[in-house]
N, C-alpha and C positions, 0 to 999 in steps of 0.2 A: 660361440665358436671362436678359437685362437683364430690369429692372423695367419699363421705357419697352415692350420689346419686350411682354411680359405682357401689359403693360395694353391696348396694343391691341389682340391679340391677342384678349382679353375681350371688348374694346366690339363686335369686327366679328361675333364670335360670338354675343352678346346680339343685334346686327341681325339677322341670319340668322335668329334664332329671334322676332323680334318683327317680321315682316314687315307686319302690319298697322299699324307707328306708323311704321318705318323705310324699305319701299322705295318708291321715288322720294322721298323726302325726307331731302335731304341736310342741310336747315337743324335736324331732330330728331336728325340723329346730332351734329352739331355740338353741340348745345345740350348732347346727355348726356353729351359727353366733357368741354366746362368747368366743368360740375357735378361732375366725379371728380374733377379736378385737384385737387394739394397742392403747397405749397412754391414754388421759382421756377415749375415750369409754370403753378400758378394767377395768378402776380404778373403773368406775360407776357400771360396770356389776358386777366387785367386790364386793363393798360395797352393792348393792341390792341383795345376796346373802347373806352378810355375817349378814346383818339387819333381813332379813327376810326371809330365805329359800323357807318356803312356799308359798310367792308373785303366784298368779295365774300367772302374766304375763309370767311365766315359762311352762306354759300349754299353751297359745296359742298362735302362731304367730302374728293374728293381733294385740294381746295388746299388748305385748313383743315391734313390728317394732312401735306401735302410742307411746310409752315412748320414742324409742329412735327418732321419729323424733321431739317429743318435744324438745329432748334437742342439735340436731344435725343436721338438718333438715334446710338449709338457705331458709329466708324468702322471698329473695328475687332472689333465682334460676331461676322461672318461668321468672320472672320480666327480669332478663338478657337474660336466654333462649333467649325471644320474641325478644329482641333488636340486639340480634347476629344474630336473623336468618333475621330477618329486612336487616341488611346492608349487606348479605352476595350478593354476585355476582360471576357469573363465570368469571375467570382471567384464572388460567391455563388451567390444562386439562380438560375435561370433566368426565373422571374418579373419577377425585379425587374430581370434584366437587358434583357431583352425590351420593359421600360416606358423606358429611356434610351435604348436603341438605335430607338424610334421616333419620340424626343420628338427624336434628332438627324437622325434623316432627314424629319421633317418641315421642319422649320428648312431646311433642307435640299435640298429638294424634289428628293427621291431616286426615281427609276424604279420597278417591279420586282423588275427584273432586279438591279437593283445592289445593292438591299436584301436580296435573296435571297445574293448569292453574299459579302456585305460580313455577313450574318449568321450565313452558317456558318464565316466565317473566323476571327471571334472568339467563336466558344463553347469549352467548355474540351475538351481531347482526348477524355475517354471518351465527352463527351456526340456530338461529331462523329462519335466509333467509331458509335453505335448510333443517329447518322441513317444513316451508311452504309449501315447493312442495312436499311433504312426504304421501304419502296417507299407509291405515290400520293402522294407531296407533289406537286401541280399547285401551288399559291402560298402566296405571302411566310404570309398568314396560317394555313394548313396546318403550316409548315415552324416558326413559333414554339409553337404547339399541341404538336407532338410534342414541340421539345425541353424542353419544360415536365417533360411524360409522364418521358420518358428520363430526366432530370433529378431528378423525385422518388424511382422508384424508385432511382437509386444512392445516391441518401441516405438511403435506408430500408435498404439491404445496407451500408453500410457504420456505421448507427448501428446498428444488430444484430449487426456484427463487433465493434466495439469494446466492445458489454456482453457480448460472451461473452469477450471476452479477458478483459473487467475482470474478470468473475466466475471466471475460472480462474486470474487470479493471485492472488485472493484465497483459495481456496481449496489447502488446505495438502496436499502430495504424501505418498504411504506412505513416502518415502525421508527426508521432512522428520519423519514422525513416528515410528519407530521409533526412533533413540537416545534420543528424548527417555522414550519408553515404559523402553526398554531401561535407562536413568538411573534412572528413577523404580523400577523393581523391583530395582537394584544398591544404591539409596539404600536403600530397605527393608529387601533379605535383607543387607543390614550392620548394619541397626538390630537386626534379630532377633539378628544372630549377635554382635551388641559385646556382652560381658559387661556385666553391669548394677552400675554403681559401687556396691563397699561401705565400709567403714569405711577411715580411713585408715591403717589398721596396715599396718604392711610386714610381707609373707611370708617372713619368713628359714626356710631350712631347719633342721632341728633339727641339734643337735649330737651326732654316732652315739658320740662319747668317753663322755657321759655318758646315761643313761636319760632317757628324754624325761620331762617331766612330765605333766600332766594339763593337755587343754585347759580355757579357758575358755569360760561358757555363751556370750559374745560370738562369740568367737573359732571356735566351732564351725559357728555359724548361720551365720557368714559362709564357713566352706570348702562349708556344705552350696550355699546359695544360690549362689555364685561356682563351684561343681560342681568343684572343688578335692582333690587329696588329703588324708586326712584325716590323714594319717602326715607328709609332707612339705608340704605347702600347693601341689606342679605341679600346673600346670592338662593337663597333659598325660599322667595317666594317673589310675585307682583306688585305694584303698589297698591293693587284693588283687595289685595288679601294681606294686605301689611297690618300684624296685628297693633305696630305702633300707632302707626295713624289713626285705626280705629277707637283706641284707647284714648290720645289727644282730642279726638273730636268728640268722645262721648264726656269727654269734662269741658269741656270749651264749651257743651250744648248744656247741661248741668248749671255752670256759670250763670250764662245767660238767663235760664231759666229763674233763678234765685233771684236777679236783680229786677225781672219782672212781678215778678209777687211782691216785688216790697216796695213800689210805688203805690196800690191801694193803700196798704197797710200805712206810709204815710200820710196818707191821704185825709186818711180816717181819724189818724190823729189832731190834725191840726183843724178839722170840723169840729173836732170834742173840745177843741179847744178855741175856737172862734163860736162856738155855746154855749160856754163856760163867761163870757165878757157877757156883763150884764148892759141889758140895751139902753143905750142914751138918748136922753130926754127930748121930744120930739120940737125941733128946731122953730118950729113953724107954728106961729103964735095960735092958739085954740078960740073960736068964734065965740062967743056970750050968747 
């Protein structure tokens, strides 16, 4: 609505409500409308006084408002009115839609009947679904009442759907959290099971050629702690099942073996050959 349109709008309703200063007295309404003026309407109410005092339009309201809607009065107010209320549609609330949709049928000067059927046309579908099933609306203001009603509750189910959606996508699945579980105890029982870093000597195995030596006090702490053979340093067996050592020992016993057989065997030779010396002549003078 124009400003111009407003304002009068105001003054005629201020009368209506101040019937003891305004009716039959058109020269009171006159007087409070050039007291609100601003800008050229004041300049004009000016110079139409100051021309000519006596101007009737000073005695009656309706001449007085047709001068000034000659000169103030947009031509084409109606013309927009119609087209604003044309595209309007319900978007938000139904409250607030229900407050334009009457300020343009008033403007307007809209029936019943046409505000009735021009206000179910433009509310939004679900709200029209659940006038549908609506029974007693007798009138216009019945029919804005409910879809207020209908209106609030779909907005109280659908901001109740979307905090439970919000609160279940935020909310983490068993499918989301087992690997990570299953991770975290694969990351552990490899912690447990990674040997624990010891000196930086390299395990070479011994060399079965020659007799092992004696470990060092170093060197033993570390097979003990790194759970190692104590024989060969694998991590893969005991020294009771070390098959080096068993090997070593079964040639070490072999050896031994070999060099006891061959003391008879020497033995035997140098008999054959202390029998082989023929026997010398008996020392010891022979009696007659």
């Amino acid at each position: 609505m124009s400003e111009y349109a407003t304002f009068l709008d105001h003054c005629e309703f201020y009368f209506d409500n101040k019937l003891s200063m305004f009716l039959n007295n058109d020269k009171n309404k006159v007087s409070l409308v050039i007291s609100h003026l601003h800008g050229h309407a004041a300049t004009w109410a000016y110079v139409l006084r100051r021309t000519n005092p006596a101007n009737p339009a000073f005695l009656s309201w309706p001449l007085f408002k047709a001068l000034m809607n000659s000169l103030f009065e947009d031509t084409y107010y109606l013309k927009q009115v119609r087209h604003d209320f044309h595209a309007l549609k319900h978007k938000g609330s139904a409250r607030n839609f229900s407050i334009e949709f009457k300020t343009f049928a008033s403007i307007l000067q809209l029936d019943e009947d046409t505000m009735i059927f021009e206000y179910k046309e433009k509310l939004k579908d679900t709200v029209q679904q659940g006038i549908a099933y609506t029974t007693g609306i007798t009138n216009f203001e019945l029919l804005v009442a409910k879809s207020i009603e209908i209106d609030q509750v779909l907005y109280k189910i659908a901001k109740a759907s979307t905090k439970k959606d919000k609160s279940c996508s935020q909310k983490p699945t068993p499918k989301d959290s087992a690997p990570s579980q299953s991770k975290n105890s694969s990351s552990q029982s490899s912690r447990r099971l990674a040997p624990s870093p010891g000196p930086t000597q390299p395990s070479t195995s011994p060399d079965l050629s020659h007799p092992r030596g004696p470990l060092s006090q170093e060197e033993r702490q570390r097979r003990i702690a790194d759970k190692l053979c104590m024989y060969c340093a694998d991590p893969d067996h005991a020294i009771q099942d070390c098959p080096r050592l068993q090997s070593s020992t079964k040639k070490g016993y072999s050896k031994q073996r070999a060099n006891v057989h061959a003391v008879p065997t020497a033995s035997a030779t140098m008999l054959s050959t202390i029998a082989a010396v023929p026997p010398m002549g008996n020392p010891l003078p022979q009696s007659s």
